[in-house]
N, C-alpha and C positions, 0 to 999 in steps of 0.2 A: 173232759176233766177227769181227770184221776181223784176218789176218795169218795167217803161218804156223804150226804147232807147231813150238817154238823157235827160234823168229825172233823179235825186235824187233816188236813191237805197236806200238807207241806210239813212234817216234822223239821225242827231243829237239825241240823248239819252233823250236830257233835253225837244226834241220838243214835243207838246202835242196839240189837238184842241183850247184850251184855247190860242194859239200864235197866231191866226187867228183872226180877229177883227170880230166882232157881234155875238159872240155867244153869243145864250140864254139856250140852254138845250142840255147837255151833261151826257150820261149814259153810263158809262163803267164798266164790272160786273169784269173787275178788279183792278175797281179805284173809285169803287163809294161803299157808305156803303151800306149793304142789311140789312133789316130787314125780319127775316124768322120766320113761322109758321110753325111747322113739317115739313119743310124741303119745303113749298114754300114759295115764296115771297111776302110780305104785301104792302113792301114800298121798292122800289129803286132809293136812290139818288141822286139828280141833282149835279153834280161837277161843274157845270159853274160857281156856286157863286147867278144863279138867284132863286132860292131855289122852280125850277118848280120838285118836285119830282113824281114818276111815284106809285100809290097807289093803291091797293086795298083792300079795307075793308071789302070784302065780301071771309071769308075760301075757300068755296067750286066754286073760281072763279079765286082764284091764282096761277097762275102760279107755277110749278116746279124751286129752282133753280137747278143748273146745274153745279158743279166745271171745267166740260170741255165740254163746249155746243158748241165754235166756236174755230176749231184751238188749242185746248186745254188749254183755257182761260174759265171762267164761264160767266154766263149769264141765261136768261129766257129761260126756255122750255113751251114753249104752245101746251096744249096738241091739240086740232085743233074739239075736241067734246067736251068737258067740258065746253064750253062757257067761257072759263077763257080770262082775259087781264087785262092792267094795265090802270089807266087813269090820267094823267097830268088837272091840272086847268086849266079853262079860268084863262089866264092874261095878261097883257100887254106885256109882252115881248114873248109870243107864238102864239096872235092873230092875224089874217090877215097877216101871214107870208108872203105871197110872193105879197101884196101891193108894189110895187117900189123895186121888185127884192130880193128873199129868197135863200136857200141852206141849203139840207140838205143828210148826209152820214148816212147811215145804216150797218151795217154788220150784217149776218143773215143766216142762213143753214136751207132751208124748210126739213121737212122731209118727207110732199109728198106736189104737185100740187093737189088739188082737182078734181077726175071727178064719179062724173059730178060735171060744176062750182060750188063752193060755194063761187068764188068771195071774196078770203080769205083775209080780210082787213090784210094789214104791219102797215099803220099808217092813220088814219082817224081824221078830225075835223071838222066833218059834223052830222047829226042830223035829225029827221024825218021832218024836215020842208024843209031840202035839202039845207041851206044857207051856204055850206062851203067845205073842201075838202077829195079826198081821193090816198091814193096809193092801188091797190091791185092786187094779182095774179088769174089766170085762163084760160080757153083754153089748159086744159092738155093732151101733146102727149110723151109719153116714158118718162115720167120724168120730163118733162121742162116744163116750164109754161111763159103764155107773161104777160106782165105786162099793166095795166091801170092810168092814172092819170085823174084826175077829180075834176073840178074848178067848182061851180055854176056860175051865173050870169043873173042880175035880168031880163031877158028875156029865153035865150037859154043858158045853162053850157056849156063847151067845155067839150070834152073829146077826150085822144089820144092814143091810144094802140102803142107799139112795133110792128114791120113791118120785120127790117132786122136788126139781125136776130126778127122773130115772138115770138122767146119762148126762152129768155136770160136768165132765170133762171134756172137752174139745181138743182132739188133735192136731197138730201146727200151730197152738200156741200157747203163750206163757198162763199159766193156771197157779193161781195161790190156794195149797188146802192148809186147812189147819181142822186140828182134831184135839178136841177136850174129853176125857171122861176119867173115871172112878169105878174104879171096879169094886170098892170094897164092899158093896151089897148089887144084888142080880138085881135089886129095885133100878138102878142107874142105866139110863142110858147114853152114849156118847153123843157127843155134837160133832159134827160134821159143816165146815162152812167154807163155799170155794168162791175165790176172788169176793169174800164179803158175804154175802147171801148164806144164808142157814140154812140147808137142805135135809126137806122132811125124808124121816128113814122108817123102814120097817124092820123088825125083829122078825128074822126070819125062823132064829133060833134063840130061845129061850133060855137062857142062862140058869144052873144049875148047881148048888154046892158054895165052893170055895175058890176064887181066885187061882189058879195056880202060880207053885214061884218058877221064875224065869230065869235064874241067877248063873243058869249054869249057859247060856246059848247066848250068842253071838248075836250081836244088830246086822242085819245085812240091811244095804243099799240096791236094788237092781236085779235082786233076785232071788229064791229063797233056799232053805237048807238043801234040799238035793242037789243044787247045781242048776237047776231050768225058774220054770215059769218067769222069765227074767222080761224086763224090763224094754221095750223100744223107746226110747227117747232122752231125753236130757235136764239133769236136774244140776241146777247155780247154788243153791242154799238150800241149808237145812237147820234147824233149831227145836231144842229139846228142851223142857224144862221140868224138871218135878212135882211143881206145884201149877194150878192153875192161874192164872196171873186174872187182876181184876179184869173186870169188860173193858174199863179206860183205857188199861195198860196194854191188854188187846188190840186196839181200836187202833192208838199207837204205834203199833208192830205193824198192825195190816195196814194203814195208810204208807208208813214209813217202805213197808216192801213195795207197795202197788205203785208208789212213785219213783221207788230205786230201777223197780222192771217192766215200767208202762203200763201196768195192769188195771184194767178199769175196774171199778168195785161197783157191784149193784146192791 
């Protein structure tokens, strides 16, 4: 059984992320137009209506698509050596996301953990001067890999790894993270919750100062500013929002994905 005890199993047919208030960037590879190159991806479309679309312009950097990449839905395959990924604008409605509390749902099937680390960026909007953020996997054992998130801040960044379990992602299959936080004070920490389960984290680093702005750097998908630590695996959807949406409204998104892409929620 796909869902939580008493949660919403089976969403509504008509429900979609767009029913959620603040979304800005939404990519679903079976609801968003693709534009393809020999068979990879150039340009994948934002369905949110903010027309942040996920782009790359360089052949031999694009991505594979995929007609059955997650769950048997399509999406990006990243090969994880090709240096390939996709990159989103700076704009206003994808900068400084988690300014006064952000959220955002990934669905995504690694096809390995890297070891040794390669610190394999999911989603990044940070940049060689280090003023912004990152999600990424690493610390690979039998397949599973822990996850990191990482906020700058114009003294010390915080950063906070997965703890219990250490290594919540599981290679060769469909994995739901979603990540809530607020940066506007170092008191805050993010939540972190894959396929449903809220996974305890440690602060590795201690956040210091003031938020940095990120207004000037690109969202990458699959890889981060220099071109590497990039990504093995396949990501079907992605969804952004500005605001942190209720637990209900949550609860709804996660059930709603975990039966769109078979995903069992614990």
């Amino acid at each position: 059984m796909h869902g939580q005890v008493g949660a919403l199993l089976k969403p509504k047919a008509a429900f979609s992320p767009l029913g959620l208030p603040g979304l800005k960037l939404w990519l679903a590879g079976n609801r968003s137009a693709l534009t393809l190159n020999a068979g990879n991806i150039s340009q994948w479309n934002d369905v949110s209506g903010n027309g942040n679309h996920a782009i790359q312009g360089t052949a031999t950097q694009q991505p594979a698509y995929l007609a059955n990449a997650v769950g048997g839905l399509p999406g990006a395959d990243f090969a994880g050596d090709n240096l390939d990924g996709l990159n989103v604008a700076a704009a206003a409605t994808v900068n400084n996301l988690w300014a006064g509390g952000g959220y955002l749902a990934v669905v995504f099937n690694p096809d390995q953990i890297k070891s040794p680390d390669d610190w394999e960026r999911l989603l990044t909007k940070n940049n060689s001067t280090n003023d912004g953020w990152d999600i990424y996997l690493s610390n690979a054992l039998s397949g599973a890999g822990m996850l990191t998130f990482f906020q700058t801040f114009s003294t010390t960044g915080g950063q906070w790894e997965t703890t219990t379990p250490r290594r919540p992602i599981v290679a060769g299959q469909a994995n739901l993270l979603e990540v809530s936080y607020d940066s506007g004070s170092v008191a805050n920490d993010p939540a972190i919750r894959v396929n449903g389960a809220l996974i305890s984290l440690a602060e590795v680093a201690t956040p210091v100062g003031a938020a940095l702005n990120d207004s000037a750097n690109v969202l990458r998908i699959g890889r981060d500013w220099s071109g590497g630590r990039d990504l093995d695996g396949k990501v079907a959807e992605v969804a952004i929002y500005s605001s942190v949406p209720s637990a209900a409204e949550r609860m709804t998104l996660r059930n709603h994905l975990a039966a769109k892409y078979g995903i069992t929620l614990t």
